[in-house]
Residue frames as qw, qx, qy, qz and C-alpha x, y, z in Angstrom:
[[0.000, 0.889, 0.458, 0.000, 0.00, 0.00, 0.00],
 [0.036, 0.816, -0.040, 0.576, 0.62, 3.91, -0.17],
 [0.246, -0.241, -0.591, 0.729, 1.99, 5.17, 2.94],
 [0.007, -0.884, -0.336, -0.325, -0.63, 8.09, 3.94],
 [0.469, -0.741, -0.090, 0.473, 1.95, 10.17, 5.56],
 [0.035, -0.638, 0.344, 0.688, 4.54, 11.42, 3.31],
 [0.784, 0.432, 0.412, -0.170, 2.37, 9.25, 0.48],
 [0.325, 0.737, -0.525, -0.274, 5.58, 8.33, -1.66],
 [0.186, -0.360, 0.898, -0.172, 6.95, 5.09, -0.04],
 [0.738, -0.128, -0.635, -0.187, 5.38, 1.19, -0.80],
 [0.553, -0.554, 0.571, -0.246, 4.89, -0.24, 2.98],
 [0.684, 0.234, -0.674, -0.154, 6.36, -3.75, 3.40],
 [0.855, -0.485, -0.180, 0.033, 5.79, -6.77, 6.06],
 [0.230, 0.490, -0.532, 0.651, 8.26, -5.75, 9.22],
 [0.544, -0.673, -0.469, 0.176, 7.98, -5.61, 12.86],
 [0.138, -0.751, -0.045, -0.644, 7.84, -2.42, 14.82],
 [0.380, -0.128, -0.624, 0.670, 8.45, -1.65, 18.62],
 [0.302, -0.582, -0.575, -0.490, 5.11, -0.23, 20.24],
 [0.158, -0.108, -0.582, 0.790, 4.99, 2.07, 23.43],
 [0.369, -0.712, -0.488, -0.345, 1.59, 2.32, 24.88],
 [0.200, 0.221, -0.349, 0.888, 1.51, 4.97, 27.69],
 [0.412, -0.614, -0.214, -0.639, -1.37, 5.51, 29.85],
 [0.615, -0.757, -0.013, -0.221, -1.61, 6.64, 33.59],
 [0.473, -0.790, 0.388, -0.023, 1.40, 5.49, 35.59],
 [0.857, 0.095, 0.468, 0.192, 2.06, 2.31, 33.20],
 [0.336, 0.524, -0.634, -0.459, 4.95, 2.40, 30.29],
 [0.870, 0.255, 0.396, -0.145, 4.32, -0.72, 28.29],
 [0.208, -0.527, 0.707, 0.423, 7.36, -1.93, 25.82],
 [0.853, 0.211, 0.460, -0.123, 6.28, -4.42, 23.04],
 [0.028, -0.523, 0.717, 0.460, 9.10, -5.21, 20.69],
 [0.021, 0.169, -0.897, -0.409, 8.61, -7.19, 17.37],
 [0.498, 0.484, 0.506, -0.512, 5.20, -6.42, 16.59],
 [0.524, 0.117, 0.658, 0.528, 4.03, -7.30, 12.94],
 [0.030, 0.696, 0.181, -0.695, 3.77, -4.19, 10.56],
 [0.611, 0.732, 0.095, 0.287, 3.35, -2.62, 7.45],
 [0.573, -0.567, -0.023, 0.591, 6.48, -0.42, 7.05],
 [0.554, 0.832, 0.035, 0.005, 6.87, 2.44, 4.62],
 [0.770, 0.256, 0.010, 0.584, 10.03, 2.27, 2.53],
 [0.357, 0.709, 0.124, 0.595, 10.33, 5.69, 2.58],
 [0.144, -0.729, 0.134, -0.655, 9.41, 7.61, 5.73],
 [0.187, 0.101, -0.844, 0.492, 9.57, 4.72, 8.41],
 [0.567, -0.189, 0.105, -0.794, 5.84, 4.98, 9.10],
 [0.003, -0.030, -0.986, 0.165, 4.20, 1.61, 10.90],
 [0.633, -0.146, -0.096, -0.754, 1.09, 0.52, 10.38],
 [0.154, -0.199, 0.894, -0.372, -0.44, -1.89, 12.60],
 [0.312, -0.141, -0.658, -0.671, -3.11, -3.73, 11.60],
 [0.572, -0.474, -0.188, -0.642, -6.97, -4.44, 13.46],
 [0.890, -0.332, -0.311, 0.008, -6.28, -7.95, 15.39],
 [0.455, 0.324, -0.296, 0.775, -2.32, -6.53, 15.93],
 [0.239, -0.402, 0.286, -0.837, -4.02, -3.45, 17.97],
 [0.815, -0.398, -0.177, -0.381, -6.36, -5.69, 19.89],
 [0.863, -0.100, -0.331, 0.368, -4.26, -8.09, 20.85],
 [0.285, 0.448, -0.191, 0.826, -2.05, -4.80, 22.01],
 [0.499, -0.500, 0.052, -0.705, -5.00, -2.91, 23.82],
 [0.892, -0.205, -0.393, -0.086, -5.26, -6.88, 25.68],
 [0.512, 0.329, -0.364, 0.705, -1.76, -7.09, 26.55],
 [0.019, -0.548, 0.209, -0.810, -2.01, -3.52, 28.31],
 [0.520, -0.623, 0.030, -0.584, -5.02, -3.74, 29.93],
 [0.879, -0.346, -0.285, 0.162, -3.78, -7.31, 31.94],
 [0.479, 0.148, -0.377, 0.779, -0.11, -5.33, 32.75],
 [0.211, -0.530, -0.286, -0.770, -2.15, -3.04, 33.61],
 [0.614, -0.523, -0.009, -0.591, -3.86, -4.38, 36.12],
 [0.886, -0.070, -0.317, 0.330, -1.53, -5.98, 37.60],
 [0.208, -0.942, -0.143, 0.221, -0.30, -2.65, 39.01],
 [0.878, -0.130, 0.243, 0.391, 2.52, -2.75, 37.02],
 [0.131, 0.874, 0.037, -0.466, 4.44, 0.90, 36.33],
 [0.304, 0.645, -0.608, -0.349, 7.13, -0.08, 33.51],
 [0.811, 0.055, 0.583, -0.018, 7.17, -3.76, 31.23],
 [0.351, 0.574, -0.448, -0.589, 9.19, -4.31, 28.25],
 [0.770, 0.077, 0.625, -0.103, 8.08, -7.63, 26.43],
 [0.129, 0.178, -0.655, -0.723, 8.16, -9.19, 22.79],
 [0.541, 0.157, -0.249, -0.788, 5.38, -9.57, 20.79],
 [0.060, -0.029, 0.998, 0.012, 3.11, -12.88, 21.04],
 [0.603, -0.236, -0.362, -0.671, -0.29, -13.29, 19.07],
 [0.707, -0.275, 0.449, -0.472, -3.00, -14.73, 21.01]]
């Protein structure tokens, strides 16, 4: 696909490094699977990718847990 950022670049399958940030929690996830534009370094992440993410969090989350750096693992 197009990137839509600096819409010049093809993306291509990669993996990405993903900081989620919310309230006292940092949240690491290395080797996450992405589109990647050639051009500008933009990551797209695709629908189940973010879920599975947003999952992730919310258990570190609640676990009271203020910094976690992990690799990537579908469900």
């Amino acid at each position: 696909m197009i990137c839509h950022i600096c819409r010049q670049g093809e993306t291509k399958q990669g993996t990405a490094t993903v900081t989620l940030e919310r309230g006292g929690l940092t949240l690491v996830i290395k080797g996450v699977p992405a589109q990647i534009c050639e051009n500008c370094g933009e990551e797209y992440v695709d629908e189940s990718v973010t879920e599975r993410l947003l999952e992730t969090a919310e258990e570190v989350a609640a676990d009271g847990t203020q910094v976690d750096i992990r690799e990537y693992r579908a469900a």
